[in-house]
C-alpha positions, 0 to 999 in steps of 0.5 A, a space after each residue: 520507438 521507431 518514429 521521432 517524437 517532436 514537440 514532446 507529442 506522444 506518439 502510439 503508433 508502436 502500439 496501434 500498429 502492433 501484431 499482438 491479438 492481446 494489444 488489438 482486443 484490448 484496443 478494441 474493447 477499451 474504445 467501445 468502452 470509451 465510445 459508449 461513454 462519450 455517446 451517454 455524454 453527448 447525449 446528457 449535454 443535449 437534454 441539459 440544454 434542451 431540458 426545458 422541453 422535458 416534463 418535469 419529472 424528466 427535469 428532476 431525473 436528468 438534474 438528480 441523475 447529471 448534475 451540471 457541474 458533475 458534467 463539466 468535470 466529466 467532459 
């Protein structure tokens, strides 16, 4: 690694700043994976804390689907 790493502070720049296509695609594509997920996140913490404003129906859905605690872990 070229840059000194303080603080114990891991430090990826080699690998961001790397020529490799492969290296780039696989960048890429995992942070349109990961994007993806933290957008269903997002959007899942809303409708739990709003979910007196969905139907019923909706409710049981959203609790059978993201259980709150399942949530928690997950974030």
């Amino acid at each position: 690694m070229k840059r000194h790493q303080e603080n114990n502070m891991l430090l990826l720049d080699d690998i961001y700043e790397s020529r490799d296509p492969a290296v780039k695609s696989y960048i890429m594509q995992v942070m349109e994976e990961e994007m993806d997920k933290a957008q269903e996140r997002a959007v899942v913490r809303v409708a739990q804390k709003f979910r007196h404003l969905l139907s019923p129906q909706m409710q049981q859905t959203l609790a059978a689907q993201y259980p709150v605690t399942a949530l928690a872990a997950s974030a």
